[in-house]
N, C-alpha and C positions, 0 to 999 in steps of 0.2 A: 665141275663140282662146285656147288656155293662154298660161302665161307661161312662159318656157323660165326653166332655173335661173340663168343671168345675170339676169338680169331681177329674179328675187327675192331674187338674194344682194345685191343693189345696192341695195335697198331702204332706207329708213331704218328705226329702229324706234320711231314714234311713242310706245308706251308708255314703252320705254327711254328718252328723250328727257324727257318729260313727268315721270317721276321724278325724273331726274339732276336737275334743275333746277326740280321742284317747281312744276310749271306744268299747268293745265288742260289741254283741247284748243282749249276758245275763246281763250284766253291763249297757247296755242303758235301756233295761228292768226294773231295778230298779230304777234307777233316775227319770223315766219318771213318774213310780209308784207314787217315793217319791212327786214330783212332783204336781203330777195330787190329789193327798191326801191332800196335804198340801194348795195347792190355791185355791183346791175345783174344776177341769178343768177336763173337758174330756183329756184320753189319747192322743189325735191327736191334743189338743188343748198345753198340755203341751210339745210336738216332736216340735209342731211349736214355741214354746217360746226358747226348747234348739237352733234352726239356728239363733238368737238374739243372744245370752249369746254368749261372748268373751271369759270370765275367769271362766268356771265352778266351779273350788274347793273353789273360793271365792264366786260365788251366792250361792254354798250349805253349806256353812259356815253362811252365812246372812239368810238362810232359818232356819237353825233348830234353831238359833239364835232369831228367829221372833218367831218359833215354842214355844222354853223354855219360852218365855218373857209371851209370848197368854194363855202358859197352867198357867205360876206364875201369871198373872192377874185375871184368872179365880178362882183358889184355895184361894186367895185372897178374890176376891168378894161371893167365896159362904162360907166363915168363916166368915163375914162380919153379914151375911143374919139372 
């Protein structure tokens, strides 16, 4: 079945991506991962967020940073319980 032109225009553009940011495809594969886990997003949802992002090493610093803070709020509230 084709893919109608929404479909493609919607697209990300993995090479575009992979240069802006200086990253493989096995390296973009993980980000995307980390990603798509962490915000809770579909895969193609999180490719569309990295063509946003300017300064990668600084959003993935602010992530797992959000990440520590979400799990110590959690560990928190169920010793609390």
């Amino acid at each position: 079945m084709p893919y109608s032109k929404e479909e493609v225009n919607e697209q990300a553009d993995v090479d575009f991506i992979c240069k802006k940011h200086n990253l493989g495809r096995y390296d973009l594969i993980q980000v995307v991962t980390a990603i798509a886990r962490n915000y809770e997003l579909r895969p193609h949802d999180a490719l569309k967020r990295l063509v946003d992002i300017d300064d990668l090493p600084t959003y993935l610093e602010e992530m797992k940073s959000n990440q520590v803070d979400k799990e110590f709020k959690r560990q928190l509230r169920k010793k609390n319980i």
